[in-house]
C-alpha positions as CSV (number, residue, x, y, z in Angstrom):
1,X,118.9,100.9,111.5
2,X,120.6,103.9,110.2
3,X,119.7,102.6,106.3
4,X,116.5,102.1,107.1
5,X,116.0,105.6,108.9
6,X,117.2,106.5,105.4
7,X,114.6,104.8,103.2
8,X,112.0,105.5,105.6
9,X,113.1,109.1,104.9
10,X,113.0,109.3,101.4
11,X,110.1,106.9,100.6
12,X,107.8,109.5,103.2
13,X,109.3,112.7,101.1
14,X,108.4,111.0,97.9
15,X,105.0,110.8,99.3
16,X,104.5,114.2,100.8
17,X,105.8,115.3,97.5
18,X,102.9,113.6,95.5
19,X,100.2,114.4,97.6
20,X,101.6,117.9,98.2
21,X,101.8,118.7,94.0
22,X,98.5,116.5,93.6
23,X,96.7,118.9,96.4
24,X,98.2,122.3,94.5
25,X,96.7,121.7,91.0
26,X,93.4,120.0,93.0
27,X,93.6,123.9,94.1
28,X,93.5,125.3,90.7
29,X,90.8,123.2,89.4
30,X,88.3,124.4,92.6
31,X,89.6,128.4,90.9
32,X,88.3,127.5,87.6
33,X,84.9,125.9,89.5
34,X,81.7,127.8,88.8
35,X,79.8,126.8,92.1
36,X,80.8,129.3,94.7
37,X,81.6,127.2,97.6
38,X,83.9,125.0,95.5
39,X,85.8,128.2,94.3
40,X,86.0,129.8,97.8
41,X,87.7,126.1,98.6
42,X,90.8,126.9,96.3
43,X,90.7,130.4,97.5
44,X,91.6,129.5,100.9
45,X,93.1,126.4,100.9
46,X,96.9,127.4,102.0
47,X,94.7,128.7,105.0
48,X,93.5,125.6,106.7
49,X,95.8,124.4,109.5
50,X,95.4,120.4,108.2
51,X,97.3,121.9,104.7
52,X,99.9,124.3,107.1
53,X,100.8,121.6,109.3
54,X,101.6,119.2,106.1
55,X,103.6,121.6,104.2
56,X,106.0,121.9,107.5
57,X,105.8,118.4,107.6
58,X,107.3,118.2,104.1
59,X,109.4,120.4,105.1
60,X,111.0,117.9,107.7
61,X,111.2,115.3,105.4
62,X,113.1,117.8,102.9
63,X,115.7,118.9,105.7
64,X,116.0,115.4,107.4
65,X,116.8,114.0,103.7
66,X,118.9,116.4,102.9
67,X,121.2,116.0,106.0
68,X,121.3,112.4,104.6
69,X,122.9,113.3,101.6
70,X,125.2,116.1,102.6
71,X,126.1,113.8,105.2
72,X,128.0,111.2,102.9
73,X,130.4,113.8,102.2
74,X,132.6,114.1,105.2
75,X,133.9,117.6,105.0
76,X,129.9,118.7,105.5
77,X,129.4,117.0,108.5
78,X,129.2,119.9,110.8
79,X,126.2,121.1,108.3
80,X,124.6,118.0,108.3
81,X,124.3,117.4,112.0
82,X,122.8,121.9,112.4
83,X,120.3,120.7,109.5
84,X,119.8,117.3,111.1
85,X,119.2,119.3,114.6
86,X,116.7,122.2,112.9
87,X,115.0,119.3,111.1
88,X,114.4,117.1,114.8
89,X,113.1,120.9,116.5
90,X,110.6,121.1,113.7
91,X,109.8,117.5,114.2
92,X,109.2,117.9,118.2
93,X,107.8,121.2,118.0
94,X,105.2,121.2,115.0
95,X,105.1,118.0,113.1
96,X,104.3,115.0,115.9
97,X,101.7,117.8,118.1
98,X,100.4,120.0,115.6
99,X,100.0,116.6,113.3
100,X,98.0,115.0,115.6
101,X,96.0,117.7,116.8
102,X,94.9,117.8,113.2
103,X,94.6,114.3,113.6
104,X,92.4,114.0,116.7
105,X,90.5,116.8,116.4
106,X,89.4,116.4,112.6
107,X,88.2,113.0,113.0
108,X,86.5,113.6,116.4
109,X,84.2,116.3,114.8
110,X,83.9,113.9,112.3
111,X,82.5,111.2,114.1
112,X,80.3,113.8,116.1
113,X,78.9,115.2,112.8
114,X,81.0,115.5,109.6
115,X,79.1,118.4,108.4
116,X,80.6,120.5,111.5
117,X,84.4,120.0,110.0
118,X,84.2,118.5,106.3
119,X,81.1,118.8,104.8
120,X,80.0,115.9,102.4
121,X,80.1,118.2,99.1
122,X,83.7,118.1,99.9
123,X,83.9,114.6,98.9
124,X,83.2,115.4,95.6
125,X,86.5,117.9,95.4
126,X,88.7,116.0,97.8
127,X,89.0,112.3,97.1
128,X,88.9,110.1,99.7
129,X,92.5,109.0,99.4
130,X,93.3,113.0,99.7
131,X,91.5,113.2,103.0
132,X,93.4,110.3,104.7
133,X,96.4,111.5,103.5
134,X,96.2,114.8,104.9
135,X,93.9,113.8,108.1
136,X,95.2,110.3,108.7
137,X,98.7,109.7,107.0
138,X,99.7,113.0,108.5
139,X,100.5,111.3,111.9
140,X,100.7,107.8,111.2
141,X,103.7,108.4,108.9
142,X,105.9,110.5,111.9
143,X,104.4,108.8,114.8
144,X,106.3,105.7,112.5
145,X,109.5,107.8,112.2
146,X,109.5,108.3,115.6
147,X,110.0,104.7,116.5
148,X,112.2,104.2,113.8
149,X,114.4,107.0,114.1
150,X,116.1,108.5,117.3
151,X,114.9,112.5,117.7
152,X,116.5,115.0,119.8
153,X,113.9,117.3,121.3
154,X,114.6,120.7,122.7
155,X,114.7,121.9,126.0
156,X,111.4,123.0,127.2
157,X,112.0,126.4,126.9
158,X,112.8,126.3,123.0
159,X,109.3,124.2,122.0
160,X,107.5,126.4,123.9
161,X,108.7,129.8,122.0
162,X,108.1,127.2,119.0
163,X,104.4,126.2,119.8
164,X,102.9,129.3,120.5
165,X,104.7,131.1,117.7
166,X,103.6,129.0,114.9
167,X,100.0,129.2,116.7
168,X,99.5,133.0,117.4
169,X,100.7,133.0,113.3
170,X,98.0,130.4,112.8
171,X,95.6,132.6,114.6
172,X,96.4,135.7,113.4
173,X,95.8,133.7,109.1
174,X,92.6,131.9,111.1
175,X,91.1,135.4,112.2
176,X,92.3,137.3,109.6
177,X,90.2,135.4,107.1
178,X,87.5,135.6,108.9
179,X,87.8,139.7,108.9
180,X,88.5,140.2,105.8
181,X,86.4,137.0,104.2
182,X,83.3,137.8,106.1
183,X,83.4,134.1,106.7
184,X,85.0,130.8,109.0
185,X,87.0,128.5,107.5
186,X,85.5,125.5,108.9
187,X,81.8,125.0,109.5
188,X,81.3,124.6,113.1
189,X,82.3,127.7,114.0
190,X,79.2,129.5,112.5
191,X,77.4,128.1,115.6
192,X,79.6,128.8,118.1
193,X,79.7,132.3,120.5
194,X,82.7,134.4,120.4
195,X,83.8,133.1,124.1
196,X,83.1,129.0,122.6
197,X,85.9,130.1,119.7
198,X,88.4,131.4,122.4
199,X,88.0,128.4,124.2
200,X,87.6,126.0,122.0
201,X,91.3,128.0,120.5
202,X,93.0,127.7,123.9
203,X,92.0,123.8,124.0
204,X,93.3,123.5,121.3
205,X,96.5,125.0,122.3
206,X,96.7,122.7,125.4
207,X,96.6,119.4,123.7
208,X,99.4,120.4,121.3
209,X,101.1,121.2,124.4
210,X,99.8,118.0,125.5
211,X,100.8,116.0,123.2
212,X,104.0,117.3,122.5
213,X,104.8,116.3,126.0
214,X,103.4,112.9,125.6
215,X,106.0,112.4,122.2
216,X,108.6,113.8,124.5
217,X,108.1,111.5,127.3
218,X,107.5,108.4,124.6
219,X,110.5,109.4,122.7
220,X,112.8,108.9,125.7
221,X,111.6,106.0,126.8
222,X,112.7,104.3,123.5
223,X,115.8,106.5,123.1
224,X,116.6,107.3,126.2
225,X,118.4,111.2,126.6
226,X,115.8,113.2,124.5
227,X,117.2,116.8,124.6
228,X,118.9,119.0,121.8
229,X,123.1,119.8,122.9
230,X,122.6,123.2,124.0
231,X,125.5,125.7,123.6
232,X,126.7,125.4,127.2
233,X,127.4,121.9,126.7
234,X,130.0,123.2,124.2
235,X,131.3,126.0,126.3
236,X,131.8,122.9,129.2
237,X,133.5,121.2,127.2
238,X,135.8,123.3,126.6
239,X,136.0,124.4,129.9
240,X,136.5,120.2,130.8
241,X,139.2,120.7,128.2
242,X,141.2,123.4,129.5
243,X,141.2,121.8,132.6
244,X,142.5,118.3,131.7
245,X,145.4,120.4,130.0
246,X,146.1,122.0,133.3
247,X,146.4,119.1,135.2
248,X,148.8,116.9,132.6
């Protein structure tokens, strides 16, 4: 199992890395674009939450692959298991319930009316290969690692902090553009009040919260104990230590 948690880890970096390089010069060709809406595309495209959520999701695969290699060598061991640990908080935190937020919510607007999300011009920039891999791919591939590979979440407390950190900084690039664009960044919100965006924003929050707690739950009932070592468990340890010394 723990070789194939290893391919499975470097064939999905491979692949974020391709569609990742392939999406940043698909950027620089919407620049060079004469029609306006085209242009604006590669303007703003490291502001979309769909291309946030898949560059931390490469980043995972980066981390988590390079605790593989720096784990072979034995004196790094300590470095690979803190790597191996940041790379399983990002996982829990942002890349399984911000991934399929994207996911769920992208595709449900889609289904309602396409034009609301991802207009059909888009098509014509985007290929359609592009689109599944950053609105389809971009779950399927970790909801597989999470079956595959055994993921310590963090306590409560810690994906919290993590959640609504890495969404107030979404809302603050969200809003921002929209103050200093003069414009939304998707569709949709053109026809909805100012109270429709804050609640449509706080749903949005809830089912990452949601779902976050759905992986959590899921991931421990195929791994069992599901929670990061916290640093009391070492300062017990040593406390469990200390005592068994006192006793012999």
């Amino acid at each position: 199992m723990a070789f194939l948690e290893k391919i499975l880890h470097v064939v999905c970096l491979g692949i974020y890395v391709f569609v990742f390089s392939t999406f940043i010069r698909n950027g620089e060709e919407n620049l060079k674009s004469t029609d306006p809406d085209v242009k604006i595309i590669g303007e703003l495209n490291y502001r979309f939450l769909t291309n946030w959520t898949y560059g931390m999701q490469l980043l995972y695969y980066f981390l988590i692959v390079f605790s593989h290699l720096i784990g072979v060598v034995p004196a790094l061991g300590k470095i690979s298991n803190k790597v191996r640990n940041l790379a399983d908080i990002l996982f829990a935190t942002i890349v399984i319930p911000f991934g399929l937020t994207v996911t769920i919510s992208f595709w449900s607007l889609y289904a309602i009316d396409r034009e609301l999300i991802y207009p059909s011009w888009i098509d014509k920039v985007i290929p359609l290969w592009m689109n599944h891999a950053l609105h389809t791919f971009n779950s399927v591939l970790p909801l597989i690692d999470m079956v595959l590979c055994n993921h310590k979440f963090p306590s409560w407390s810690l994906s919290s902090i993590c959640i609504l950190l890495y969404s107030l900084a979404y809302a603050v690039c969200f809003f921002g553009t929209y103050y200093t664009h003069g414009r939304w960044l998707y569709p949709m919100f053109h026809k909805l009040s100012n109270a429709e965006i804050g609640y449509y924003s706080l749903g949005n929050t809830a089912l990452v919260f949601l779902l976050h707690a759905m992986a959590r739950g899921f991931n421990h009932l195929i791994w069992g104990s599901s929670t990061v070592s916290k640093k009391t468990t070492g300062k017990q340890s040593k406390k469990s230590k200390q005592k068994t010394k006192k006793v012999a």
